[in-house]
Structure formats: C-alpha cells, structure tokens
C-alpha positions as CSV (number, residue, x, y, z in Angstrom):
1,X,96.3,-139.8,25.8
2,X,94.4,-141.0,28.3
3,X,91.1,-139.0,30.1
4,X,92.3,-138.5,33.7
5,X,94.9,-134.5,33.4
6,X,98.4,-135.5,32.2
7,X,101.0,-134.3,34.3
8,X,103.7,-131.2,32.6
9,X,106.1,-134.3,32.0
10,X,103.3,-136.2,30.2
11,X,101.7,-133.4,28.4
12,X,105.1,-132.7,27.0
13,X,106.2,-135.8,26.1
14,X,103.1,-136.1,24.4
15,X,103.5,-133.0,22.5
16,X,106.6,-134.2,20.8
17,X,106.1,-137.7,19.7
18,X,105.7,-138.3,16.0
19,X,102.5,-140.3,14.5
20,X,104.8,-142.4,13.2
21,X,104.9,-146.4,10.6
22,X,107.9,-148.6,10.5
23,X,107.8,-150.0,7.0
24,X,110.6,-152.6,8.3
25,X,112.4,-153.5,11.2
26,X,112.3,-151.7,14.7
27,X,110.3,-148.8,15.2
28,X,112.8,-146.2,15.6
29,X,114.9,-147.1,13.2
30,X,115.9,-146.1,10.0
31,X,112.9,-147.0,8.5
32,X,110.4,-145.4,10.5
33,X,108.8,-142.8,8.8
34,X,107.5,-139.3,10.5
35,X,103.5,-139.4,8.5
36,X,102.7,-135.9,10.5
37,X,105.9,-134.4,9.1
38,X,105.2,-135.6,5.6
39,X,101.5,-134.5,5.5
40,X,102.4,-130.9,6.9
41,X,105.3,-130.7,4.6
42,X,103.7,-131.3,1.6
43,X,100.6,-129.6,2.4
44,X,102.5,-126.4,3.1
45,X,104.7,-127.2,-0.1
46,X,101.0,-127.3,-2.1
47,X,99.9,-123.9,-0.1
48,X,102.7,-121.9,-1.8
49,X,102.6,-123.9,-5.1
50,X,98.8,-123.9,-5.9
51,X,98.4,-119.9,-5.6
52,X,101.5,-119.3,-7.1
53,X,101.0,-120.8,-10.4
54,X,97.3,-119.9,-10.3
55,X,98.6,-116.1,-10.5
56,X,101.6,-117.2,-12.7
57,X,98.8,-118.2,-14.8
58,X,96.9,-115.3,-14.6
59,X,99.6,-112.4,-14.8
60,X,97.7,-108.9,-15.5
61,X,100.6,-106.4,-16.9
62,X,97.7,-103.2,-16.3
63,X,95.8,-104.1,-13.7
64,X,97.6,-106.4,-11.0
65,X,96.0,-107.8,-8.1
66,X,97.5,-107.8,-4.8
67,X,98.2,-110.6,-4.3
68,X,100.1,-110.5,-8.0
69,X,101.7,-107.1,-6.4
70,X,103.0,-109.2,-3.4
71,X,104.2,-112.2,-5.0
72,X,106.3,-109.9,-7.5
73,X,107.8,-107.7,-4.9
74,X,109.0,-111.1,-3.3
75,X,110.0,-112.4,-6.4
76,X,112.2,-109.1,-7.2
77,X,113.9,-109.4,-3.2
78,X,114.8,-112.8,-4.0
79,X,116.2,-111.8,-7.0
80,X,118.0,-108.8,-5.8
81,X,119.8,-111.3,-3.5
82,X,120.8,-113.4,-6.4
83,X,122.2,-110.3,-8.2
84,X,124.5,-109.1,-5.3
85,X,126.0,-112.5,-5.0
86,X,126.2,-113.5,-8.3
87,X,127.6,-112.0,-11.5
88,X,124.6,-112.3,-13.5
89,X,120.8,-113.1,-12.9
90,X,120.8,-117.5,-12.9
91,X,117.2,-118.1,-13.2
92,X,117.6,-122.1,-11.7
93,X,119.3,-119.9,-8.4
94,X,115.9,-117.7,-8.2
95,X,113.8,-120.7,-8.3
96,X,115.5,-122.3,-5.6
97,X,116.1,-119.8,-3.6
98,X,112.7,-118.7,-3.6
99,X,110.9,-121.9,-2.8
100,X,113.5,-122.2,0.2
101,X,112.5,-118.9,1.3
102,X,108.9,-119.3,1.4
103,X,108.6,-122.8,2.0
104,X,110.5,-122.7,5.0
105,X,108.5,-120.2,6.4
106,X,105.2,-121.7,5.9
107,X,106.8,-124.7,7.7
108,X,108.0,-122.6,10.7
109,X,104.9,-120.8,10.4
110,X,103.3,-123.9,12.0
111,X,104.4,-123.1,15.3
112,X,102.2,-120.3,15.6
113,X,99.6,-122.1,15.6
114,X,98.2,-123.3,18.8
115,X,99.9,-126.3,20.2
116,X,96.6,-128.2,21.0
117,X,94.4,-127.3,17.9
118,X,95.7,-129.9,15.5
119,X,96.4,-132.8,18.2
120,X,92.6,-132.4,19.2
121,X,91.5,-132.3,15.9
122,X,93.5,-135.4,15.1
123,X,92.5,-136.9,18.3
124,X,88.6,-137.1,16.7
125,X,89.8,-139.3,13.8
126,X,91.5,-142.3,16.7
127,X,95.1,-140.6,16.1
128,X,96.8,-140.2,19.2
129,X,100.0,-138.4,18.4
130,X,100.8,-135.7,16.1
131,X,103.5,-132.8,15.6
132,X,102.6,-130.1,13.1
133,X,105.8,-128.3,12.7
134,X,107.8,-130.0,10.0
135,X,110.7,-128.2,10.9
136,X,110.7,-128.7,14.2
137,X,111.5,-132.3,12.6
138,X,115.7,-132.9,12.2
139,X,114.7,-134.5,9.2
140,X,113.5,-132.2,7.1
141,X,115.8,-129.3,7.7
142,X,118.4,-132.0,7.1
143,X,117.1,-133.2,3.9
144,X,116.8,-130.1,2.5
145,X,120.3,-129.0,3.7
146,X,121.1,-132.1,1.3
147,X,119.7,-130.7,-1.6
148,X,121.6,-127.8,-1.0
149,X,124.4,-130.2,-0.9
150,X,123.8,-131.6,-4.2
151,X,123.2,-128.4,-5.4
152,X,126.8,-126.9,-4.9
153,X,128.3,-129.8,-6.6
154,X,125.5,-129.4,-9.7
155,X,126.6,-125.6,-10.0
156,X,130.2,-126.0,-9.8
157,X,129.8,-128.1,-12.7
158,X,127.4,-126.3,-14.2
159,X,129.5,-122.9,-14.2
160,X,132.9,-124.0,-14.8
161,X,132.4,-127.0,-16.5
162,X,133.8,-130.7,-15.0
163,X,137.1,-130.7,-16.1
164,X,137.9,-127.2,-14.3
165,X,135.8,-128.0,-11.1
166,X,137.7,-131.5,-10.9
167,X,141.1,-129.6,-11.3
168,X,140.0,-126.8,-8.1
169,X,139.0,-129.6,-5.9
170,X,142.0,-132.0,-6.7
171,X,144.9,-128.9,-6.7
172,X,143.8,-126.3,-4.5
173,X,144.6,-125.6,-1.7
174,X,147.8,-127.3,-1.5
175,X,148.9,-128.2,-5.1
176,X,148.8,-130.9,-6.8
177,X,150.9,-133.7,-4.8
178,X,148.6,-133.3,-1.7
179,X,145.4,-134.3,-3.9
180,X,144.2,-136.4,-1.1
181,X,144.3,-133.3,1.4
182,X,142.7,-131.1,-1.1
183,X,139.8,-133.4,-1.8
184,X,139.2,-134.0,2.1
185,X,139.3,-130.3,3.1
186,X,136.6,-129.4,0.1
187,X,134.8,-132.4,1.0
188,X,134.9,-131.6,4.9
189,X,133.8,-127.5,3.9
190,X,130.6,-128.9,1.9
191,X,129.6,-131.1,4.0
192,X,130.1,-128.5,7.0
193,X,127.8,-126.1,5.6
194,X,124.4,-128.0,4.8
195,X,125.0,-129.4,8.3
196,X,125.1,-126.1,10.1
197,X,122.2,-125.0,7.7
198,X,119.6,-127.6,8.5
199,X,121.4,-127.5,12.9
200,X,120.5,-123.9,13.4
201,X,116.7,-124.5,11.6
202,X,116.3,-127.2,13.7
203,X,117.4,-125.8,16.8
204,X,115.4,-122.6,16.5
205,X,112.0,-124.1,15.8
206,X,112.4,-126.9,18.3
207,X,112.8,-124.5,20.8
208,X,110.3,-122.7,20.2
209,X,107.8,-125.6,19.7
210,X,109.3,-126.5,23.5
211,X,108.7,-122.3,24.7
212,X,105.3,-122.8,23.2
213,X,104.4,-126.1,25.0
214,X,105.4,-124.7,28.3
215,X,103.0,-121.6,28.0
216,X,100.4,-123.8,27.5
217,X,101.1,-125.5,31.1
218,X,101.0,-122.2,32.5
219,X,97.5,-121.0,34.2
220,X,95.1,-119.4,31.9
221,X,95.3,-116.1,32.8
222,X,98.9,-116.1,31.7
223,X,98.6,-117.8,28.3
224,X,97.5,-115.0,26.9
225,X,99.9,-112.4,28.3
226,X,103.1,-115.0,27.7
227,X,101.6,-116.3,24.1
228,X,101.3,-112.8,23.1
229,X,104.7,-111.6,23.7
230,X,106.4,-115.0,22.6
231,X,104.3,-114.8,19.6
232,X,105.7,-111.7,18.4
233,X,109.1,-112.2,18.9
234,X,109.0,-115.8,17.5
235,X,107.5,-114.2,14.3
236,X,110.3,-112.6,13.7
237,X,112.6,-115.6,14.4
238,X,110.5,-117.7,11.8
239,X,111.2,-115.1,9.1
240,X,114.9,-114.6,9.6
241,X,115.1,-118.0,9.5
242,X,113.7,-118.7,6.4
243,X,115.8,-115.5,5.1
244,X,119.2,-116.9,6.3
245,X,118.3,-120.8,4.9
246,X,117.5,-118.8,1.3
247,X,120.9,-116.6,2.2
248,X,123.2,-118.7,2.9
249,X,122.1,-121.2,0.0
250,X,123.1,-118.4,-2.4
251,X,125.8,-117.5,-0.5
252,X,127.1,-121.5,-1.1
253,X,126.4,-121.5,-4.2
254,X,128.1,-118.2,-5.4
255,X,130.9,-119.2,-3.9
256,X,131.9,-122.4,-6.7
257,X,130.7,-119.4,-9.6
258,X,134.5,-118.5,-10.1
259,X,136.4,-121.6,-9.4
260,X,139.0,-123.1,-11.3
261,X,139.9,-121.1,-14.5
262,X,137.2,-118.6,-13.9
C-alpha cells in the first residue's frame, strides 16, 4: 500500500487480495496459488496437532490435567455424535470428524483477530498483501468439502462392501433398466452436498471478514463499541460453523451405513 490514507474502496480492496505465485501461466488462473491461505492453514492444522499428540502422549488415568480434561470431554461430544448417527462407534468417523470440528474453528477463529495486525506485521518483511482467514478462502472450504466427497464413496465401500454399493447406485431408485438415471441422480445428491458444505463456510466467514473490515473504517470511538458486539455474535457463528461442517459430514456419511443389502 502506499503512504498517503487509502480511501474505504482501497482499504478494502486491499484487505482481500491474496499474497499470491503463479507457478504457470496467468496470474489468476488455475495455477495461482493463495501462499497466505496455505501458511495459515497449516499453521492452524499444526496448532491443534502438536498439543494434541503431546497430551496423547502423555495421558494421566489419576491425575489429568486440564487441558487432558478438555480435550477428552471434546473427544467424548464428538463421539456422542458418531453414536447417535451411526450403529456402532467407527473409530476412522471420530477421527475425521474431530479434526473437521476443531480445525475449522481454528481457521474461522482467524477472523477475530484484528484485521490490520497480521497485514502490518507482514508489511515489515516487504509483503504487501495478505489474508489470514483460510476460510474466508473458497478454496479451502471447497477442498475439504472434497474430501468429504471421497469420503462417502470410501465408506459406502467400506460398510457394505463394492459389489452391494455398485448394485444401490446402479438399481435404486428406479430399478434396474434406468441405470443411467440412477447413477446421475446419486451422482448429482453427492456432489450437491460437499458443495453446499464448503458454500455456506464460505459464505459465513467471508462476510464476516467484510463486517469486520468495515468496522475498522468506522471512527475510533466506535470500533470498540461495534467490534465488541460483532465480536460476540461472530463467536458464536464461528463455532456452529465448525459444529454443522463436523455434523453434516456424519450425517453424509451415515447415510451409505445401510445401503444395498444392509
């Protein structure tokens, strides 16, 4: 950015440009890659993964920390989840379901945090644009909603076998002599879902990254009243949506555990 005071156009367009490499072609094309949304992904990713398996490691059965304490009773919601959906526990499911879950959050987290701070930091090391909300980013909401993609079709498999998943998708719902239809309207359901997963993230965060980049425009002596209540409701937004991207993964997924001849 330059020295002389961006005007609120400026300051917002600013505010949502990518620090951004083209490994080939155009820049904005395919194979331009979003480094700030990397970095902050991973580096929440490694947040939740580092203290995690430190206390995995360190699991006290008669005198549990706190932190132990809190990471079990999140462990035993997720799970409790997994139970009402599904007819037994599936240990892969948990797993999943609870990296989504906290993972996700940590990302939104990121748009709590002040909308200048990491752009000014940045701006000392010659880097003159960077987002910090990763899923604020279509990208990675969409890429994830693509695992969860994968991830139907590798427990339908997994639970009734390849034979019996093969004969729901080609029979059902119209029999046998509309195989065509059948596959289409499967294929068209599964696709639908990951899309609408990774479309309402998006949308959510990205407008509150835009709610949060409009306070900051506004005069000082009403940042604090506006950030304040924004922040509080947008906490709660962040959370649910983290809780209905875990949700509705094992909702999607318990939904192939009785297919076919099951």
């Amino acid at each position: 950015m330059s020295h002389t005071t961006p005007t609120a156009t400026e300051y917002i367009q600013h505010h949502l440009k990518h620090l951004q490499v083209t490994i080939y072609g155009e820049p904005g094309t395919f194979f331009t890659i979003n480094i700030d949304t990397i970095f902050f992904s991973v580096a929440m990713g490694l947040l939740f993964l580092i203290p995690f398996r430190y206390c995995a490691k360190r699991l006290s059965l008669n005198q549990p920390g706190r932190f132990q304490v809190a990471l079990e009773m999140l462990a035993e919601f997720v799970d409790q989840q997994i139970k009402d959906t599904f007819s037994g526990r599936v240990t892969s499911v948990c797993a999943l379901a609870l990296t989504i879950f906290v993972w996700v959050f940590l990302m939104n987290f990121m748009d709590l945090v002040p909308v200048d701070l990491f752009p000014v930091i940045a701006s000392y090391f010659g880097i003159a644009k960077l987002r910090a909300v990763p899923t604020a980013d279509l990208n990675v909401p969409l890429a994830m909603a693509l695992v969860v993609f994968f991830a139907i079709y590798y427990y339908a498999i997994a639970f009734n076998g390849f034979k019996n998943w093969l004969k729901e998708i080609s029979t059902e719902p119209f029999g046998v002599y509309l195989m065509p239809v059948n596959i289409l309207k499967h294929l068209i359901a599964d696709i639908a879902r990951p899309i609408s997963l990774s479309l309402r993230l998006f949308g959510n965060l990205y407008a509150g990254e835009i709610i949060f980049i409009l306070i900051a425009l506004t005069p000082a002596y009403m940042q604090w009243l506006l950030a304040g209540a924004w922040l509080g409701f947008h906490l709660f937004v962040i959370t649910i949506q983290a809780f209905i991207f875990m949700i509705l993964t094992i909702v999607y997924i318990g939904l192939v555990q009785h297919t076919g001849d099951h």
